[in-house]
TISEDO-338041 format. One line per 3 residues: number of its first residue (from 1); for each residue y, x, z of C-alpha. Coordinates in Angstrom, 1 decimal, m for minus. Example, Ala and Ser with C-alpha at 12.3 -4.5 7.8 and 13.67 -1.06 7.14 Angstrom:
! TISEDO-338041
1	m4.5,12.3,7.8 ~ m1.1,13.7,7.1
This chain:
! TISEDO-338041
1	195.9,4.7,m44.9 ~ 198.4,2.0,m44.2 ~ 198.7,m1.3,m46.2
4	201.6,m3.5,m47.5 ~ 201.0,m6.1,m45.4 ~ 202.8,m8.7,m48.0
7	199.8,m8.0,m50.1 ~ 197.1,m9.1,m47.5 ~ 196.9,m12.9,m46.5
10	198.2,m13.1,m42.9 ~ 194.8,m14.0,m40.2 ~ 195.7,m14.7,m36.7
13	194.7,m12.6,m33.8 ~ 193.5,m14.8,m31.0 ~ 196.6,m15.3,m28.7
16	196.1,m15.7,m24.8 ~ 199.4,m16.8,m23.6 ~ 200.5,m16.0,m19.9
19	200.0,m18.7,m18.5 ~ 196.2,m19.0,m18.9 ~ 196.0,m15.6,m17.9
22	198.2,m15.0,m14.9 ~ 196.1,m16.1,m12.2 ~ 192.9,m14.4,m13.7
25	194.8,m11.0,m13.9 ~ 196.7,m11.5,m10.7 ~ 193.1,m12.4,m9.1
28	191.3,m9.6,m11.0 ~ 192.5,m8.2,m13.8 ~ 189.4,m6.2,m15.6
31	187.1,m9.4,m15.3 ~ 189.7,m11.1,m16.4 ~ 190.1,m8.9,m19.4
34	186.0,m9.4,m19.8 ~ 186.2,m13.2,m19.9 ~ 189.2,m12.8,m22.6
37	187.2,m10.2,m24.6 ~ 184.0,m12.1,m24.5 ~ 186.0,m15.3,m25.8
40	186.8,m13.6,m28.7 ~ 183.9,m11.9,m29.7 ~ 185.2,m9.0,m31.5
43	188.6,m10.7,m33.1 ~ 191.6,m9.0,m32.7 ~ 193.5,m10.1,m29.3
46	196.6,m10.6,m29.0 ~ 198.0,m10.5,m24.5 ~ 200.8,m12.0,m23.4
49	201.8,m9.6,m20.1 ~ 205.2,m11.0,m19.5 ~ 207.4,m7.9,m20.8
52	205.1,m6.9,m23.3 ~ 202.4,m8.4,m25.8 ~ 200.0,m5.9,m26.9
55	197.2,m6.4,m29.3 ~ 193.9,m5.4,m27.9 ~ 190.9,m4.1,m30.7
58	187.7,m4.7,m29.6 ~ 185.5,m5.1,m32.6 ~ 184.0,m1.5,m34.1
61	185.4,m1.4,m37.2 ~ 189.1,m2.2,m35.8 ~ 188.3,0.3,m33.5
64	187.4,2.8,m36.1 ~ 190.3,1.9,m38.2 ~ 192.4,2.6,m35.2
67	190.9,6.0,m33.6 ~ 190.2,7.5,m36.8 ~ 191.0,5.8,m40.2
70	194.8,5.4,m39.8 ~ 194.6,7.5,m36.8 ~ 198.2,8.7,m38.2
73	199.6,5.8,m37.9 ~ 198.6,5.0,m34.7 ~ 199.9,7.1,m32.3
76	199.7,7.9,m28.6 ~ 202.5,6.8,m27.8 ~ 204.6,3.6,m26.3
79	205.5,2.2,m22.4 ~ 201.1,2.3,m22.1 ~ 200.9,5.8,m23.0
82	204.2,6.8,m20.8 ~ 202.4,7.4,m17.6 ~ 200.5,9.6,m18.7
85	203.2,11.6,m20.7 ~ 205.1,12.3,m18.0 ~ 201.9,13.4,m16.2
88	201.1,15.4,m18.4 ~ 203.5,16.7,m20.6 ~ 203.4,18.9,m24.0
91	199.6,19.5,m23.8 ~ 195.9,18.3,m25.1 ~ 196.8,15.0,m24.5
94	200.1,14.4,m26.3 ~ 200.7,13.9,m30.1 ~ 202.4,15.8,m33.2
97	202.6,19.9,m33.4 ~ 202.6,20.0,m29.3 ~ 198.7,18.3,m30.1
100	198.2,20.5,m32.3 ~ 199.0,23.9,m31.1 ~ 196.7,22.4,m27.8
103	193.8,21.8,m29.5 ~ 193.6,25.2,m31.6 ~ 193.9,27.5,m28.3
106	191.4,25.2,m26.7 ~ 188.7,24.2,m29.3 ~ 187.1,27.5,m29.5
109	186.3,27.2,m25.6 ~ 184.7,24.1,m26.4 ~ 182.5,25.2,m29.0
112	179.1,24.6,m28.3 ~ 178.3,27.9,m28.7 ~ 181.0,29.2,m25.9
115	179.7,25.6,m23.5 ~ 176.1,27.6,m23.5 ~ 177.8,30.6,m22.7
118	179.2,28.5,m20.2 ~ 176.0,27.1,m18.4 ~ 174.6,29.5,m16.6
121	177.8,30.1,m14.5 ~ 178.2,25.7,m14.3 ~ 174.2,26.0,m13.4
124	174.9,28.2,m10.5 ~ 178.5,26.8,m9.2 ~ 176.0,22.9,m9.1
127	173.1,24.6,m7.2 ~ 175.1,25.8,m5.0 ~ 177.4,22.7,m4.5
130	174.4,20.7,m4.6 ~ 173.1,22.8,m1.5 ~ 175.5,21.8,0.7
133	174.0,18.1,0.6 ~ 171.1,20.1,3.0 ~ 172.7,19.5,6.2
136	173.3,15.9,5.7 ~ 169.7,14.8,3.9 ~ 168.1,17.0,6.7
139	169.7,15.1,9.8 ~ 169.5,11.7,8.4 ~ 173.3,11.3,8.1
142	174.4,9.2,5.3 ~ 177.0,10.5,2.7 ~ 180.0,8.9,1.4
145	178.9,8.9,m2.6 ~ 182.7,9.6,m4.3 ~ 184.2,12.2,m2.0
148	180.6,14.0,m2.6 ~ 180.6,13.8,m6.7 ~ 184.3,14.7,m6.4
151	183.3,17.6,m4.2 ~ 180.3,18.8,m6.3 ~ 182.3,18.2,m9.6
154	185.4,19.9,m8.9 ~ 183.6,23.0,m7.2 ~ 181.8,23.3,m10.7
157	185.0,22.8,m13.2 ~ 186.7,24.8,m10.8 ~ 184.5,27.7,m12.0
160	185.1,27.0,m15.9 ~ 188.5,26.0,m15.7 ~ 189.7,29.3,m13.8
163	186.9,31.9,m13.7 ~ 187.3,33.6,m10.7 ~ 191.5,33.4,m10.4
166	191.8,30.9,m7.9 ~ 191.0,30.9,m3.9 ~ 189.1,28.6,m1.9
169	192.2,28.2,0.0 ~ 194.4,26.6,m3.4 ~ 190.9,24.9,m4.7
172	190.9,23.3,m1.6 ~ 194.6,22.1,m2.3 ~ 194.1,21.2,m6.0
175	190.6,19.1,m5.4 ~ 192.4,16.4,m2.6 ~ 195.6,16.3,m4.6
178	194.6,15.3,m7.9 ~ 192.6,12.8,m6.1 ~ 195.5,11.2,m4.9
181	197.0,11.6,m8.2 ~ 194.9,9.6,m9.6 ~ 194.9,6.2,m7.3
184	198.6,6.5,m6.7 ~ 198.8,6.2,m10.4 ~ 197.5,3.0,m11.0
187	200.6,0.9,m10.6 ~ 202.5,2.8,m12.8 ~ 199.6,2.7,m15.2
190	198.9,m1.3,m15.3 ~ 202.6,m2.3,m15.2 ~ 204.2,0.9,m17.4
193	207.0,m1.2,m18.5 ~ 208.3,m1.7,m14.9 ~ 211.7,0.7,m14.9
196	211.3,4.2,m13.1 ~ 214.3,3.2,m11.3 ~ 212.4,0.1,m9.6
199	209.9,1.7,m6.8 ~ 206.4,0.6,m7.1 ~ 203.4,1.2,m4.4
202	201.9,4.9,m5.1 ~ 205.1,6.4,m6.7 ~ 206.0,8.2,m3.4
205	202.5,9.9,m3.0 ~ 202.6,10.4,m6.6 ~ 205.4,12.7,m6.2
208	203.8,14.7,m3.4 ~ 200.7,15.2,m5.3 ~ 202.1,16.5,m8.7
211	204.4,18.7,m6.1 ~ 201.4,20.5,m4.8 ~ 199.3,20.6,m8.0
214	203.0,22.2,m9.7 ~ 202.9,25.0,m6.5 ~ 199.3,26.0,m6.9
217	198.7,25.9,m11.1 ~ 202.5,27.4,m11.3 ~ 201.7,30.3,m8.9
220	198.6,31.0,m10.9 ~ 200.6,31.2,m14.0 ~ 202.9,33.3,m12.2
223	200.0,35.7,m11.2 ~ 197.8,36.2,m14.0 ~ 199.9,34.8,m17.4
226	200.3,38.6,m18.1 ~ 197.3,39.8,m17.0 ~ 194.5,36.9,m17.4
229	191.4,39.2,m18.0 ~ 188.9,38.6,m20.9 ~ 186.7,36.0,m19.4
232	185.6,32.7,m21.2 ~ 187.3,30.6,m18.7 ~ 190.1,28.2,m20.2
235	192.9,29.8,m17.8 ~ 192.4,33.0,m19.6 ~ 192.3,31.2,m23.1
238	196.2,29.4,m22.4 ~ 197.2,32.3,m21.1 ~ 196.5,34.5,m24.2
241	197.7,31.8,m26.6 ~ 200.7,32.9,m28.8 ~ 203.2,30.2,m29.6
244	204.2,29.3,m33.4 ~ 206.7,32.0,m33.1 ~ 204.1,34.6,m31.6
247	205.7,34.2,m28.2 ~ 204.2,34.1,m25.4 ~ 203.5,30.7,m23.8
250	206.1,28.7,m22.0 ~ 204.8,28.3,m18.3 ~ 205.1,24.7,m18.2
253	202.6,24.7,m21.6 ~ 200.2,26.3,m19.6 ~ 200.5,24.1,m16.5
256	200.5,21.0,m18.6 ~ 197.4,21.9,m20.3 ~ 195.9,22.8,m17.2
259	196.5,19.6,m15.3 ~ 195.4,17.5,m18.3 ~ 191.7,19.7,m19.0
262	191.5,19.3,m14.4 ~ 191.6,15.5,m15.1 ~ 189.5,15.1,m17.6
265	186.6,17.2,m17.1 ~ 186.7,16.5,m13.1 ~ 187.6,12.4,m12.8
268	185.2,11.5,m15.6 ~ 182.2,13.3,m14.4 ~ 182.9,12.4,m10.7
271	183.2,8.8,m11.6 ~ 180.2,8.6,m13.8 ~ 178.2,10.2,m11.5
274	179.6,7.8,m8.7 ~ 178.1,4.8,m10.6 ~ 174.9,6.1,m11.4
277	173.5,5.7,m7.7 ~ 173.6,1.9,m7.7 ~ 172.6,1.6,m11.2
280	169.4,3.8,m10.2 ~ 169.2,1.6,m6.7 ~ 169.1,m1.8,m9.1
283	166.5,0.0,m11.3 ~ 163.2,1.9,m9.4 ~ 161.8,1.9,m12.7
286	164.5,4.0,m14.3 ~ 164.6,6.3,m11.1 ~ 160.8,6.9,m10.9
289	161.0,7.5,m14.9 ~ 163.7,10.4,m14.1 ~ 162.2,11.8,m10.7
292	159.2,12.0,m12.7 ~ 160.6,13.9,m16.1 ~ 162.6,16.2,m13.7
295	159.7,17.1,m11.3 ~ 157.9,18.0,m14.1 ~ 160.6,20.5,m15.8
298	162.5,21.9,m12.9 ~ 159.5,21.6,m10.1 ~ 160.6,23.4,m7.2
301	163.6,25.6,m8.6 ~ 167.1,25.5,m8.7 ~ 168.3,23.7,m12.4
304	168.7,26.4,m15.1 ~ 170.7,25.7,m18.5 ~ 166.9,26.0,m20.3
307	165.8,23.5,m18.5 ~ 168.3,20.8,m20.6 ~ 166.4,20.6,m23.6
310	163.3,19.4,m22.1 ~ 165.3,16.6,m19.9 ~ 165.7,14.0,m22.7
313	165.5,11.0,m20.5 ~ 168.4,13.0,m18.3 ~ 170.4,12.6,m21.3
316	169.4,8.6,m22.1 ~ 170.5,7.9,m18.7 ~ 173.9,9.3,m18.7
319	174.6,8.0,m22.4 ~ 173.8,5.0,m21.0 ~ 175.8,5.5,m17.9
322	178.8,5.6,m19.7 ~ 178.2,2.7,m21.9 ~ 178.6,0.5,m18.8
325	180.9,2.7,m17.1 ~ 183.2,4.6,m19.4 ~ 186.0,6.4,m17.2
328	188.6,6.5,m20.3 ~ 188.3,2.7,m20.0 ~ 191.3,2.0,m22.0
331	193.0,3.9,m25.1 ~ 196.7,2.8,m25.8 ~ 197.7,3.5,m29.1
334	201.3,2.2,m30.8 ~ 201.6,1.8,m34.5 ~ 204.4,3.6,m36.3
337	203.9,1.8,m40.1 ~ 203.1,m1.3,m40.9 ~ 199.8,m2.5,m41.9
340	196.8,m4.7,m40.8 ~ 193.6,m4.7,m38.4 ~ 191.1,m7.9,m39.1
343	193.5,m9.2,m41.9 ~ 196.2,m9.9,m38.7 ~ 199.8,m8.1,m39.4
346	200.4,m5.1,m37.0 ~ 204.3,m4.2,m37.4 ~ 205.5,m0.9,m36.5
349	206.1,m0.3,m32.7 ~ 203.2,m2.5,m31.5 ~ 201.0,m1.4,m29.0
352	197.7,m1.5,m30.0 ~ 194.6,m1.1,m27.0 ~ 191.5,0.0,m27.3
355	188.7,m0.4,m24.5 ~ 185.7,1.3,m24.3 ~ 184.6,m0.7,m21.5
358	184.9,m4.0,m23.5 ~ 183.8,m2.7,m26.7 ~ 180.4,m1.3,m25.0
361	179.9,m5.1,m23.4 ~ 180.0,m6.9,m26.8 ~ 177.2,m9.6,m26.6
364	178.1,m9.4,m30.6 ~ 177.5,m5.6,m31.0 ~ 174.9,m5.0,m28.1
367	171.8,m6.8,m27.2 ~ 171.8,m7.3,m23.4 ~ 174.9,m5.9,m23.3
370	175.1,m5.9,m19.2 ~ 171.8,m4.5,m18.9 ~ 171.0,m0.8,m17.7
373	168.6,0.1,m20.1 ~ 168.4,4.2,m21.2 ~ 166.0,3.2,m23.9
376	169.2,2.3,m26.3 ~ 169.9,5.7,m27.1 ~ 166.7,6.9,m28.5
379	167.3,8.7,m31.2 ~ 165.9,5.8,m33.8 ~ 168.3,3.4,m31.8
382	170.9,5.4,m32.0 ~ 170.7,5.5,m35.9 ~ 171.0,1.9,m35.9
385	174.2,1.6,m34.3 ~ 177.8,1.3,m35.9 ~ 179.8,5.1,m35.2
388	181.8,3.0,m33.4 ~ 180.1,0.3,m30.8 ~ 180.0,3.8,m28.1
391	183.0,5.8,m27.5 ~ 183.5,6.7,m24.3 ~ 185.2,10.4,m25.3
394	187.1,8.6,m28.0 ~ 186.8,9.3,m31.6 ~ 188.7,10.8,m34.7
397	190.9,13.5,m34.4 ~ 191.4,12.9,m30.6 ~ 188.2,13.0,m29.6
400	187.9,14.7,m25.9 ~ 187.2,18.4,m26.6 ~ 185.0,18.6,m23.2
403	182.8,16.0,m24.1 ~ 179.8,19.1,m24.6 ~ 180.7,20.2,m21.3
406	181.0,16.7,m19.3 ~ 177.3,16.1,m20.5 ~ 175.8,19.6,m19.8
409	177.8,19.3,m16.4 ~ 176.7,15.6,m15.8 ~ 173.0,16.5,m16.8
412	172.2,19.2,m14.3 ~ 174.4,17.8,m11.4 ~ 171.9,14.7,m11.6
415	169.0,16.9,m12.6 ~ 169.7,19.1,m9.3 ~ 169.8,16.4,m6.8
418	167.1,14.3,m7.8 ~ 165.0,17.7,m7.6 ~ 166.2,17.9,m4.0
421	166.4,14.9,m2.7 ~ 165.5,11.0,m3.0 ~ 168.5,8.7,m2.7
424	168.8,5.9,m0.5 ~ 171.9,3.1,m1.1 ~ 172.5,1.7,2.4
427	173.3,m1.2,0.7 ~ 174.3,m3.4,m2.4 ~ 177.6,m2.6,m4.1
430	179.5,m4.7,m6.8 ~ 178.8,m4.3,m9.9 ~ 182.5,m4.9,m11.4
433	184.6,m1.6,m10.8 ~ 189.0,m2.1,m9.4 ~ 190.9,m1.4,m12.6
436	193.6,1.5,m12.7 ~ 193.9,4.3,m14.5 ~ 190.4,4.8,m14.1
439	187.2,2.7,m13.3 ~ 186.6,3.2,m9.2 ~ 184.2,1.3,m6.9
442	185.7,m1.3,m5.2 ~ 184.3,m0.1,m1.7 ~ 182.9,3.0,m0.4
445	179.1,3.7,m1.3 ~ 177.0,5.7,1.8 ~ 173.7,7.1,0.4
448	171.4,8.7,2.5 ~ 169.3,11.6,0.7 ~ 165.8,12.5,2.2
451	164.5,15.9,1.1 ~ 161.9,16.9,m1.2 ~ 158.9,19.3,m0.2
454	158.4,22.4,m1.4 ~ 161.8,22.8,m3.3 ~ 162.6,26.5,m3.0
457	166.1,26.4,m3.2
């Protein structure tokens, strides 16, 4: 609920004019957002970027009020939100009745009940992608770590996303293209207030990308919209979703919704996953803690949903994964009444940002905060802890639907390969990701992967 401002005595948000900032973000801009964040230890910030001055919400209970107290009032919407708008369009990730209508065809797939219905064909699609890592591990031959994830990720959400409707031939089109989607966004995404009609790096294979991603995912529509079958996938579920009107669904709804459930559930795990190999490198004692959990569940076979349950230091590891390295980095929100966050005035039309990443590095809210330590979500710890010092799907009302599905998925990919193989880095790799629309290594990461004996997959 909003609040007459008038009422409230006016606090300050702590302001960081441009021009102590400019050569820090121009250097690096997400360490430079760290040092700012760390400054102000939880108080509301308030950026100066030049054409825009956006308040940033670190503290948990700002971010709270934000994501799910006034969650009406703050909307995503505004010049940060745009890129992704015209991305992706009238679907699970936009606001209002379009939000809506999105998330009622798509939250029964995500019911926890339908994700274990799920598994077993997830299981299958990651042993299988997770086989292919054979050739490599037995010749010696290092692997390139992100293409591999993205590779072993996208075969697997490939199978949930669109059952058995799509070809290799178009997944093979859709799992390079929303790649470059995604980095030739970036621009666009840290400077959204430059005009369209000013050309920026990216936009040019920007446009290519969402070209080819519109040919395959409309020609799908085109093929099965009528016709979709009665499988649990989530093409089948769009397709058989009746508008407000009991129409059928507009092709471009469907698309949409597609693109945006393809971006989540594959970027996020393939990043996360990314990261975990250095983290594990920097920490033996974590890895031996794992190989050991895992050898003693899964042994020899290939990873089976039942397994999951009996994995619970799989699970503290990628919680903790994602505290350090949440892919939704940054959550821009713009308010639409007036009211107030930390006592400051927030008028309507502000742009409000929420981060994830800076909010999970809080020396205030986390001991250690920079330390890689699974043992903070323990269940006891985990009762300790304010609802909102650890978000990395969000929270309130839009909360990421696949969050079930990115952990089962995240679980057994990890599960499978460290009951295959033992990972090598070749060598060190900065810990401080590049900033863009997502968190991405800064260089490429080779692992080499030497085989287990005895596994009988």
């Amino acid at each position: 609920m909003s609040v007459d401002v008038a009422s409230v005595p006016a606090a300050k948000a702590k302001n960081f004019p441009l021009y102590r900032t400019v050569t820090g973000f121009v250097r690096d801009p997400l360490r430079e957002l760290e040092r700012i964040s760390k400054e102000s230890d939880g108080r509301l910030i308030r950026l100066d970027l030049g054409a825009s001055h956006p308040y940033l919400a670190t503290h948990p209970d700002h971010v709270q009020q934000v994501l799910r107290r006034e969650s009406q009032n703050f909307l995503r919407d505004g010049i940060f939100w745009r890129p992704l708008r015209e991305l992706m369009g009238d679907s699970i990730l936009s606001e209002g009745g379009e939000w809506e209508h999105s998330k009622r065809v798509l939250q029964p797939v995500f019911t926890t009940r339908n994700v274990n219905r799920l598994t077993g064909m997830m299981a299958e699609a990651i042993n299988t992608a997770v086989g292919k890592l054979d050739a490599p591990a037995r010749e010696g031959r290092p692997i390139d770590v992100l293409p591999e994830m993205s590779r072993i990720v996208n075969e697997t959400v490939i199978k949930v996303l669109f059952g058995d409707k799509i070809s290799p031939v178009e997944a093979n089109r859709l799992i390079p293209t929303f790649d470059q989607i995604a980095t030739s966004i970036s621009v666009r995404f840290l400077l959204p207030f430059v005009p369209r009609a000013l050309p920026m790096p990216g936009d040019r294979a920007f446009k290519d990308a969402v070209q080819v991603m519109d040919e395959v995912l409309f020609e799908l529509v085109k093929r099965y919209r009528d016709d979709p079958g009665d499988g649990s996938d989530i093409f089948t579920a769009l397709c058989q979703a009746p508008t407000e009107d009991g129409a059928p669904p507009d092709d471009r709804w469907i698309r949409d919704n597609l693109l945006a459930m393809f971006a989540t559930s594959t970027e996020t795990t393939t990043l996360a996953l990314t990261w975990l190999w250095p983290l594990l490198h920097d920490h033996p004692d974590v890895e031996a803690r794992l190989v050991e959990e895992i050898d003693a569940v899964v042994g020899g076979e290939p990873v089976r949903p039942e397994h999951l349950h009996r994995l619970p230091y799989v699970t503290q590891v990628v919680q903790e994964l994602l505290r350090l390295y949440p892919v939704g980095w940054m959550f821009p929100r713009m308010a639409t009444e007036a009211t107030t966050i930390g006592g400051v005035p927030i008028k309507p039309g502000d742009p409000v940002l929420i981060s994830p990443f800076l909010t999970h590095r809080l020396a205030s809210v986390w001991d250690r905060p920079l330390e890689f330590d699974p043992e903070r979500f323990t269940p006891e710890n985990i009762r300790k802890r304010h609802r909102y010092a650890y978000f990395p799907f969000g929270g309130g009302p839009h909360q990421c639907i696949g969050r079930h599905v990115f952990n089962v998925e995240a679980q057994m990919i990890l599960t499978s390969i460290l009951s295959r193989f033992r990972p090598t880095l070749s060598e060190a790799v900065p810990a401080m990701p590049k900033i863009g629309a997502t968190l991405r290594p800064r260089q490429s990461l080779e692992m080499t992967l030497t085989p287990v004996a005895g596994h009988g997959a």
